[in-house]
MIDOSE-1310 file (N, C-alpha, C; in nm, 2 decimals, decimal comma, always signed):
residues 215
xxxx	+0,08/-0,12/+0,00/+0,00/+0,00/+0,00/+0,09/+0,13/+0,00; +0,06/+0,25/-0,07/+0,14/+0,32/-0,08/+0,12/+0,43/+0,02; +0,21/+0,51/+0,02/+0,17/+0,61/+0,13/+0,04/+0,72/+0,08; +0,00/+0,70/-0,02/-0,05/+0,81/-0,07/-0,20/+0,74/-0,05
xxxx	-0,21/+0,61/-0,07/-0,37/+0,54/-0,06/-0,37/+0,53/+0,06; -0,21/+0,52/+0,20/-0,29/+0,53/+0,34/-0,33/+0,66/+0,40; -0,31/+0,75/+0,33/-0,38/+0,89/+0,32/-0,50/+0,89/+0,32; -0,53/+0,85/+0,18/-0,69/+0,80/+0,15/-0,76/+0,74/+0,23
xxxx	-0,68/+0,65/+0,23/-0,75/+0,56/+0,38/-0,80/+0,58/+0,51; -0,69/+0,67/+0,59/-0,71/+0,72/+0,68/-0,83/+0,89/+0,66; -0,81/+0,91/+0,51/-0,90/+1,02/+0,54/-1,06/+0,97/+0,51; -1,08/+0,82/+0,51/-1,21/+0,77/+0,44/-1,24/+0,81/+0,32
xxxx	-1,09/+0,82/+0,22/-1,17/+0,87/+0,11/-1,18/+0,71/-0,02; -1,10/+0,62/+0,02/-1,07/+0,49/-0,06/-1,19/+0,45/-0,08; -1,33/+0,40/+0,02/-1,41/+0,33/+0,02/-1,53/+0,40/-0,05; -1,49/+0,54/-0,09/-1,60/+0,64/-0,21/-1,54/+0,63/-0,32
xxxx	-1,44/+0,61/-0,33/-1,36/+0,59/-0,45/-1,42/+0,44/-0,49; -1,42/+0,37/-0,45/-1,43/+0,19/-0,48/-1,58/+0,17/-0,50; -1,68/+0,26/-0,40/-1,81/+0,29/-0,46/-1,88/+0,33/-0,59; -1,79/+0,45/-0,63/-1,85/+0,51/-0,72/-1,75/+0,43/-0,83
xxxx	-1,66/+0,34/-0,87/-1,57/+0,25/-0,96/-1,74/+0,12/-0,94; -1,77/+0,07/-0,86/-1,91/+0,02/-0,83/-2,04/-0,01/-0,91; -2,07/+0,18/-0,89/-2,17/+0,24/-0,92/-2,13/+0,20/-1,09; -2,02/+0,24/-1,15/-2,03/+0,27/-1,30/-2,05/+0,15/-1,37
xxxx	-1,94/+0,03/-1,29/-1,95/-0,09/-1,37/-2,09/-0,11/-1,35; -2,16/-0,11/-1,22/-2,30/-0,17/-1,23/-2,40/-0,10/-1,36; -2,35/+0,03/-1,38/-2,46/+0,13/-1,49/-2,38/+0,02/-1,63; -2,27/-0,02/-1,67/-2,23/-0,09/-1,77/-2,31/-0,24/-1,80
xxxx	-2,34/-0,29/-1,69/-2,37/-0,40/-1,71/-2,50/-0,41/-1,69; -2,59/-0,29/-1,68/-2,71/-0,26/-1,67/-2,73/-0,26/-1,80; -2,67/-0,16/-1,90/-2,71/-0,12/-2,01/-2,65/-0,20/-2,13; -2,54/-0,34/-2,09/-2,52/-0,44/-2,14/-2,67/-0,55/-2,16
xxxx	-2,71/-0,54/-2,04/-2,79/-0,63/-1,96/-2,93/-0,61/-2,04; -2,95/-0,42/-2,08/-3,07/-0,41/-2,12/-3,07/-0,44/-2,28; -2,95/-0,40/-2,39/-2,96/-0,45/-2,48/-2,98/-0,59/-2,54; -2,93/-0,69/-2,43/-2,95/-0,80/-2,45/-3,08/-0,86/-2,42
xxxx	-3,16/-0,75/-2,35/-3,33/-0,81/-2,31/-3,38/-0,74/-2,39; -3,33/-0,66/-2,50/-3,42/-0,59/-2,59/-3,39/-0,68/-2,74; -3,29/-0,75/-2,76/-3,24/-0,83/-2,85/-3,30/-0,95/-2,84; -3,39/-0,98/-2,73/-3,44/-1,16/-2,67/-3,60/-1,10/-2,72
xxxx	-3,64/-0,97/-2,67/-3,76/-0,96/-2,68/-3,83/-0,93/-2,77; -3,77/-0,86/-2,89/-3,82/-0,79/-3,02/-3,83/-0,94/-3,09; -3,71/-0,98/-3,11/-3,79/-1,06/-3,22/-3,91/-1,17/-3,19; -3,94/-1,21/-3,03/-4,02/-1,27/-3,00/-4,15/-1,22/-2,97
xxxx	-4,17/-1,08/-3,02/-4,29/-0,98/-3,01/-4,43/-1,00/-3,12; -4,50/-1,07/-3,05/-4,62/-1,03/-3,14/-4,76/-0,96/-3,05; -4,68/-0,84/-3,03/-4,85/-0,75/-2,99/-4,91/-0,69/-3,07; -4,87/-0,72/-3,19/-4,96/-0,66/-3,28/-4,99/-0,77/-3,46
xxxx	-5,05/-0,74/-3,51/-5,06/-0,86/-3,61/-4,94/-0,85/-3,68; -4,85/-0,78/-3,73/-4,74/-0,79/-3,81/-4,64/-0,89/-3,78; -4,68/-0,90/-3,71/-4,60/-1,04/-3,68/-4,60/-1,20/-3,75; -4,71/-1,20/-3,77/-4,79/-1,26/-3,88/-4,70/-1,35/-4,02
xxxx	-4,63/-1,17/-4,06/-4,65/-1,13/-4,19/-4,51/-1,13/-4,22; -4,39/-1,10/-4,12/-4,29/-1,05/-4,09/-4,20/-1,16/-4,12; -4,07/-1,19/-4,22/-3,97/-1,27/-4,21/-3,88/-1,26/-4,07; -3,87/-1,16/-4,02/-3,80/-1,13/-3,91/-3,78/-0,97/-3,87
xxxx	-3,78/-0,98/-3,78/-3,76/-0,80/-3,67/-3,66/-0,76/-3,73; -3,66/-0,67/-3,70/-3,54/-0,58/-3,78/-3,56/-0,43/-3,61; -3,42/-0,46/-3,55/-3,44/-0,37/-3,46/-3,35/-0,24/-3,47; -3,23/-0,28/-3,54/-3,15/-0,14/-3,57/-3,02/-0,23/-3,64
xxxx	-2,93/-0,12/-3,68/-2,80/-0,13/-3,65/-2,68/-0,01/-3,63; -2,60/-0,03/-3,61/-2,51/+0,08/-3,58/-2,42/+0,06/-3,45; -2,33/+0,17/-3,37/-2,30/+0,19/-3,26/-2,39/+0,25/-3,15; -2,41/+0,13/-3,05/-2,50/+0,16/-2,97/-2,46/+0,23/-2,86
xxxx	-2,37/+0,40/-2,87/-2,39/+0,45/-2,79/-2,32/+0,57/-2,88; -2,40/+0,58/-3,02/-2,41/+0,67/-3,11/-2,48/+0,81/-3,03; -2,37/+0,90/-3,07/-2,43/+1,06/-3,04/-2,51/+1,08/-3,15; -2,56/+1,00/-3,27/-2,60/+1,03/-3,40/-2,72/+0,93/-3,41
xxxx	-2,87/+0,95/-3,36/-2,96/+0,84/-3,38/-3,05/+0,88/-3,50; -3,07/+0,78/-3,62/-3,15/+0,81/-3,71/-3,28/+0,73/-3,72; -3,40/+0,80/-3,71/-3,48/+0,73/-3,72/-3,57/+0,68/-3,82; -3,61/+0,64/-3,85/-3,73/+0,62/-4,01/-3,86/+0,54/-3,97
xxxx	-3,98/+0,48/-4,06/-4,03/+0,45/-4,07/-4,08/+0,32/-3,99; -4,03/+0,23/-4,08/-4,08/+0,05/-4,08/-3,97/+0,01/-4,20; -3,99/-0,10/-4,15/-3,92/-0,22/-4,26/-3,93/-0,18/-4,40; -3,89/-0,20/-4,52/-3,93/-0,27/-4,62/-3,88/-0,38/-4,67
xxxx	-3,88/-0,46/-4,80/-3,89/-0,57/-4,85/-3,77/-0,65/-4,80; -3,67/-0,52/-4,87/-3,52/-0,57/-4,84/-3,46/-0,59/-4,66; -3,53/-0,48/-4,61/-3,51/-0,48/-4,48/-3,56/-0,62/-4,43; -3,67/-0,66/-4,44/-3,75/-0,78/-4,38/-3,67/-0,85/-4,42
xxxx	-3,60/-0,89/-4,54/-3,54/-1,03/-4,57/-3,39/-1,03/-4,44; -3,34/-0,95/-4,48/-3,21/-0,94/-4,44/-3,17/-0,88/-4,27; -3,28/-0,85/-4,23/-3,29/-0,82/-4,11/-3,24/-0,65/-4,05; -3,19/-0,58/-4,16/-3,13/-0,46/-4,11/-3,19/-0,33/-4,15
xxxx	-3,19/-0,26/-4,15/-3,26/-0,13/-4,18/-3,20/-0,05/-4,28; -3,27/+0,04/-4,37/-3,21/+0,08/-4,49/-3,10/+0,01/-4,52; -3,17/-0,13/-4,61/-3,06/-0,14/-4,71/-3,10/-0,16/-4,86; -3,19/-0,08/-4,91/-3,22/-0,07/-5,02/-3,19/+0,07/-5,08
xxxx	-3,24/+0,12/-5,16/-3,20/+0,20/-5,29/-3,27/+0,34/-5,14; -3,34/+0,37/-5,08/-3,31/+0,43/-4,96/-3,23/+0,41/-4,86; -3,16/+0,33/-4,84/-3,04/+0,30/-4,74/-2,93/+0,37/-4,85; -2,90/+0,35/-4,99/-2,79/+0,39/-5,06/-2,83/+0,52/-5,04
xxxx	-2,94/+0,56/-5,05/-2,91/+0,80/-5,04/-2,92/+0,79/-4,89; -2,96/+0,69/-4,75/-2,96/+0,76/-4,65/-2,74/+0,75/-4,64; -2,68/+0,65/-4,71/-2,55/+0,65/-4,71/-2,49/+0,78/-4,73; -2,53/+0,82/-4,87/-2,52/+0,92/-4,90/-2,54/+1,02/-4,81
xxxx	-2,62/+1,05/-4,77/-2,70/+1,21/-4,70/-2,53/+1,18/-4,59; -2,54/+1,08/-4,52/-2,46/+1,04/-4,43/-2,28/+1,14/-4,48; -2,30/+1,06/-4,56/-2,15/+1,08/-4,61/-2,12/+1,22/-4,67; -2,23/+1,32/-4,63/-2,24/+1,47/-4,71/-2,21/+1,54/-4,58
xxxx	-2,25/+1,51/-4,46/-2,17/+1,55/-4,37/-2,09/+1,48/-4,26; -2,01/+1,42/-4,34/-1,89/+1,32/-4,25/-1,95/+1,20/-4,18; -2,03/+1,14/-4,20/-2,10/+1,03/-4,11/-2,06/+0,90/-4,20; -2,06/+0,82/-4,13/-2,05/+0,65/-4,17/-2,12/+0,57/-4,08
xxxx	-2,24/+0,53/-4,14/-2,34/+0,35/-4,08/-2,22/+0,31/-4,02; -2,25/+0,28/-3,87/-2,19/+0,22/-3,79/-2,09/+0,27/-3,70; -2,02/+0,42/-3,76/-1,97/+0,50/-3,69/-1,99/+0,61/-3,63; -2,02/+0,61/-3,47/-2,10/+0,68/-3,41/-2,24/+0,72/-3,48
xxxx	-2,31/+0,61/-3,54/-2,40/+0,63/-3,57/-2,52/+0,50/-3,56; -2,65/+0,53/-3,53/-2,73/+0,44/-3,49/-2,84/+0,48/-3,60; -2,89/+0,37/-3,63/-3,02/+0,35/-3,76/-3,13/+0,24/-3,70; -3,22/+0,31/-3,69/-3,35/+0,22/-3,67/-3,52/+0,30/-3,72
xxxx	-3,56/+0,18/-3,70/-3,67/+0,23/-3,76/-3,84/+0,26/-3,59; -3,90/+0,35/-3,65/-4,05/+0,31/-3,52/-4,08/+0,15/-3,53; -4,17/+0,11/-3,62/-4,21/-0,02/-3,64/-4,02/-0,14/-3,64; -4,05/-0,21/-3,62/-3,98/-0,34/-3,60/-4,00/-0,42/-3,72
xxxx	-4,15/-0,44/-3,73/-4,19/-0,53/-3,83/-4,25/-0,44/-3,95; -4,20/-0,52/-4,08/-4,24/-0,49/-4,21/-4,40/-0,48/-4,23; -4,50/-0,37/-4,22/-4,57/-0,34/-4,29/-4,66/-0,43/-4,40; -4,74/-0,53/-4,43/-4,72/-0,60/-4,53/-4,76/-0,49/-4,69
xxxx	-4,72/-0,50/-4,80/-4,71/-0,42/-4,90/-4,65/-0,31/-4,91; -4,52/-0,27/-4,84/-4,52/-0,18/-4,76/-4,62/+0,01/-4,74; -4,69/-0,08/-4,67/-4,84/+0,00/-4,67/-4,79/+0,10/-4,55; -4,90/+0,19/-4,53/-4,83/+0,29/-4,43/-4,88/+0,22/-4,25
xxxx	-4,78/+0,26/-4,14/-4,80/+0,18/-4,02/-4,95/+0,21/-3,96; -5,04/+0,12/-3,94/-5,14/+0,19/-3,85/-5,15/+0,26/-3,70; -5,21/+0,29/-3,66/-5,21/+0,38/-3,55/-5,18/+0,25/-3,41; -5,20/+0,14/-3,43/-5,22/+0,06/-3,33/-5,06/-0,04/-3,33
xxxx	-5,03/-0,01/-3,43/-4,86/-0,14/-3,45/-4,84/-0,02/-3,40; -4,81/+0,13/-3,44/-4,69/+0,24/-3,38/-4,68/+0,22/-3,25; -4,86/+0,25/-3,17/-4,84/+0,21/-2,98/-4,79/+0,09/-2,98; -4,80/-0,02/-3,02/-4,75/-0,14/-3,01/-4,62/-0,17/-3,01
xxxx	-4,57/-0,10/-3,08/-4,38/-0,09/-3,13/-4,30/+0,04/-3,04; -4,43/+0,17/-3,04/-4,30/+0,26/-2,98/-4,20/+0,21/-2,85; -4,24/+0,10/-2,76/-4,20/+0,10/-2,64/-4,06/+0,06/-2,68; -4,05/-0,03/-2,76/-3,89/-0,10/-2,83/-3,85/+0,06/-2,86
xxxx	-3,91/+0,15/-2,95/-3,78/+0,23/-3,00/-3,75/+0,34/-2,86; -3,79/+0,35/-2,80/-3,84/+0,42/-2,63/-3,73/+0,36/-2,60; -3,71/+0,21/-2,54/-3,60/+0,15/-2,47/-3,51/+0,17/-2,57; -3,49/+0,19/-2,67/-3,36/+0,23/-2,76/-3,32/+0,33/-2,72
xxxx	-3,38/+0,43/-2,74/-3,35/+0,56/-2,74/-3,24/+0,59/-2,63; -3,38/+0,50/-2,49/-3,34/+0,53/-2,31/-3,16/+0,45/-2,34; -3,10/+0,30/-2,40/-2,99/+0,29/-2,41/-2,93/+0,40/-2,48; -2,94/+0,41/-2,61/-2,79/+0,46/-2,67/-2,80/+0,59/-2,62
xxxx	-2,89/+0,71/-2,54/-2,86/+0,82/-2,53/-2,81/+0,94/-2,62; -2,85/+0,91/-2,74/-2,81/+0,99/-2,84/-2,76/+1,11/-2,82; -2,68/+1,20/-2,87/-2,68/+1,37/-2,84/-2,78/+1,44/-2,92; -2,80/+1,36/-3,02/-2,90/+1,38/-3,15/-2,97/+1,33/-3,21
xxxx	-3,14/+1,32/-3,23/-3,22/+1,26/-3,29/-3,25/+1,30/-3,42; -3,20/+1,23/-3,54/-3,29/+1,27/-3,68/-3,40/+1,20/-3,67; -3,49/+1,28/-3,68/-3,64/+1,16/-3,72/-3,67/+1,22/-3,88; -3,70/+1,05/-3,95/-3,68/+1,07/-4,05/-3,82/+1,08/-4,14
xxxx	-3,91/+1,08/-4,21/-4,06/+1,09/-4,25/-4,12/+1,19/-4,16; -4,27/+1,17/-4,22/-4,39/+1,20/-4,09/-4,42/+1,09/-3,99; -4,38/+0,97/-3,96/-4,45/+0,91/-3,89/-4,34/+0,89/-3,74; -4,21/+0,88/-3,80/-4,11/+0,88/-3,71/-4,16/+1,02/-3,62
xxxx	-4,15/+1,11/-3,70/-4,14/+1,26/-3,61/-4,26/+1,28/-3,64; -4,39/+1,27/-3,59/-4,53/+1,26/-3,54/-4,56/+1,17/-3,44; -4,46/+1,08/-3,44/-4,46/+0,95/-3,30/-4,37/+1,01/-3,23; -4,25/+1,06/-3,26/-4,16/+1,11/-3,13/-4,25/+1,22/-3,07
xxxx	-4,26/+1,32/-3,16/-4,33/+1,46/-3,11/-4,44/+1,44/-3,05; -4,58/+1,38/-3,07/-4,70/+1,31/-3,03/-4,73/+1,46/-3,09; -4,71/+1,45/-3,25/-4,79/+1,52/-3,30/-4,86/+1,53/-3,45; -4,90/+1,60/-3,52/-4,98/+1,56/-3,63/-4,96/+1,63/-3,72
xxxx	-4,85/+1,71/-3,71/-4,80/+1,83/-3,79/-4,73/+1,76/-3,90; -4,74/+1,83/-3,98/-4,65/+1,80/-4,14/-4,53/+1,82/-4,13; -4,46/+1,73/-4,26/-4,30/+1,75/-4,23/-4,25/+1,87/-4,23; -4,33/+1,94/-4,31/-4,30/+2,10/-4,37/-4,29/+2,22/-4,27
xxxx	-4,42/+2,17/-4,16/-4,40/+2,31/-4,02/-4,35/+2,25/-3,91; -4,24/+2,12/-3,96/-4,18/+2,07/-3,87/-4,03/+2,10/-3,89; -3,96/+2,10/-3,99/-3,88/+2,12/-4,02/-3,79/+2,24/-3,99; -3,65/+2,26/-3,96/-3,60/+2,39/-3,93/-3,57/+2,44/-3,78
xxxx	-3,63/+2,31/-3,73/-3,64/+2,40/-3,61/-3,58/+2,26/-3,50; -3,49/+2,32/-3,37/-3,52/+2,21/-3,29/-3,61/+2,19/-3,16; -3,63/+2,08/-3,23/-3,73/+2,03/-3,13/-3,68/+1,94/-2,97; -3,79/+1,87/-2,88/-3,68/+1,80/-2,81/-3,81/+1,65/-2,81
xxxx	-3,72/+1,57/-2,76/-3,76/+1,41/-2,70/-3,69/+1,37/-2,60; -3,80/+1,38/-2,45/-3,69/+1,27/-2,38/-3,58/+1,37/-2,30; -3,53/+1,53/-2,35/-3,49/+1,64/-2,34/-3,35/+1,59/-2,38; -3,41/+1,51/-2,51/-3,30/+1,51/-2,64/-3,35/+1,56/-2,74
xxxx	-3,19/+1,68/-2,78/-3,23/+1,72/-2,91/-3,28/+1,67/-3,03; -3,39/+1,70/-3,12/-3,44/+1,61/-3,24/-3,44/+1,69/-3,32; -3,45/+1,68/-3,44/-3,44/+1,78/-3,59/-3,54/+1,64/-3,68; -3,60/+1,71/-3,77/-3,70/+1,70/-3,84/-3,65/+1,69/-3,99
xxxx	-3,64/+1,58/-4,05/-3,60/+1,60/-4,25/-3,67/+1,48/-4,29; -3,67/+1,49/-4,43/-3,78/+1,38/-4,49/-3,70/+1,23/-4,50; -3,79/+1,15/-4,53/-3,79/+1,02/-4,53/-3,67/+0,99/-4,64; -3,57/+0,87/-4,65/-3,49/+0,90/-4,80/-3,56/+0,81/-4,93
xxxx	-3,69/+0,79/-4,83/-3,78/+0,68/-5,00/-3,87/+0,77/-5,02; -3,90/+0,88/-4,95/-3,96/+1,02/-4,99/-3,89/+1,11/-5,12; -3,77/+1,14/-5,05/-3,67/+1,15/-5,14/-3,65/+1,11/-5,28; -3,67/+0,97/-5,32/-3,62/+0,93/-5,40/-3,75/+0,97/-5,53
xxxx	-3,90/+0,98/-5,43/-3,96/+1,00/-5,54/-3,99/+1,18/-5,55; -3,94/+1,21/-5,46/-3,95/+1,40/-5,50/-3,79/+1,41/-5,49; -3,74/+1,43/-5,60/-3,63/+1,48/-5,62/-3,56/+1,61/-5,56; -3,67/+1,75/-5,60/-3,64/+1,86/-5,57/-3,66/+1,82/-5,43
xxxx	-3,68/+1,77/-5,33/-3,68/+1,83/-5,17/-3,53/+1,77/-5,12; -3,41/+1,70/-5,22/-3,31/+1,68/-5,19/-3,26/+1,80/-5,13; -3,32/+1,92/-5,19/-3,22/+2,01/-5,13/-3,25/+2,07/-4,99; -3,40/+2,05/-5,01/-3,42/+2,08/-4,82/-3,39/+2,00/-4,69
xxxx	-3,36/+1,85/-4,80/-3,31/+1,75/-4,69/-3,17/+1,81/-4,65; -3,07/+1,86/-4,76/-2,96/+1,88/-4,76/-2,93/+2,02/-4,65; -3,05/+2,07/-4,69/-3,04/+2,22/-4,57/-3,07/+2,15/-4,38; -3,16/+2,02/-4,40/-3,19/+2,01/-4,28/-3,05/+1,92/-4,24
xxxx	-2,97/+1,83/-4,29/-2,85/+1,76/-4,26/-2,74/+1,88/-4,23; -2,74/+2,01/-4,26/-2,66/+2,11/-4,22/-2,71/+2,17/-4,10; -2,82/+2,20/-4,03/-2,87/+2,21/-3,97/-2,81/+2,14/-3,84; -2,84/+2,00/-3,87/-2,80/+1,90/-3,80/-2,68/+1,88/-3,73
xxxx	-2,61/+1,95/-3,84/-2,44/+1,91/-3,84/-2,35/+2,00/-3,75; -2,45/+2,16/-3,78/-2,45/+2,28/-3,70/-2,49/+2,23/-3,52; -2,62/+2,20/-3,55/-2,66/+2,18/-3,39/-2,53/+2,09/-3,28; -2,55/+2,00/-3,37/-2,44/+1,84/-3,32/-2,29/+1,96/-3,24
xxx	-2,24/+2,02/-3,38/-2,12/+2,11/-3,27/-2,13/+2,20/-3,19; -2,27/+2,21/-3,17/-2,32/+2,31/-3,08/-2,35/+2,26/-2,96; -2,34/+2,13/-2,95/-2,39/+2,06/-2,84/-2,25/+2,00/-2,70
């Protein structure tokens, strides 16, 4: 023992030290502990009929303690087969959008969707799978702690917000969730069929990019 820890010792400061070393691993193995009951329980979830319908959950991917959470929709085709989220010809422009201001899938970055389960036709979510599913993207959120929420569509950011507002008088501005910051930009399979709003997307990823060093 060194003279410097029987200092500590004697001044009772070793046994707050070894507490709070305690306290963190326990918060580590908490939030080990919760991704792995969120990993057992999604794909065994049928509270709602999609389940049915569904090849398999699709719960996110990325780094799960991404300062960068992106959010979207539901599944589609490709997603359901393969389990992951955007990875179709909207996964290639959300790449893109990504890579416009320094971002890379997987690096400090998190992608998931509200719904878990694919939609069948990819039809839009009803009102009863979204209450059904938000609680999964809720315990997401509560793990990775994002610094920053993109929600991506109307349905993502009308379920985070609990509101009914359009993408349009949503946009521009930050919002909060959770009293995490969120920013509002369109869907990238929105995108792909309105061309011209690439550039509002591109004004709201600047935005974003602004806020994030602001933070």
């Amino acid at each position: 023992m060194t003279r410097r820890h029987e200092i500590l010792k004697e001044m009772g400061l070793t046994p707050v030290w070894r507490l709070r070393n305690e306290k963190k691993e326990m918060e580590e193995v908490k939030e080990e502990t919760g991704w792995i009951e969120l990993k057992r329980i999604v794909p065994a979830c049928t509270a709602c009929g999609l389940h049915k319908t569904r090849t398999q959950t699709v719960l996110g991917v990325g780094d799960e303690q991404a300062d960068w959470l992106f959010i979207g929709e539901a599944p589609g085709a490709e997603e359901d087969r393969l389990g992951e989220p955007f990875v179709g010809q909207a996964g290639k422009l959300l790449d893109n959008m990504l890579a416009a201001i320094g971002l890379k899938r997987d690096e400090n970055v998190y992608i998931c969707n509200v719904l878990k389960c694919r939609p069948p036709g990819n039809r839009n979510p009803e009102p009863e799978e979204v209450a059904k599913c938000s609680p999964h993207l809720m315990k997401q959120i509560a793990l990775i702690q994002p610094k920053l929420i993109i929600a991506m569509g109307r349905f993502a950011a009308q379920t985070l917000l609990n509101s009914d507002a359009s993408i349009a008088s949503l946009r521009g501005r930050l919002h909060q969730y959770a009293g995490l910051p969120l920013i509002v930009t369109y869907h990238p399979a929105y995108l792909l069929r309105n061309l011209p709003d690439k550039v509002k997307a591109w004004q709201d990823l600047v935005f974003a990019r602004r806020t994030m060093q602001s933070l």
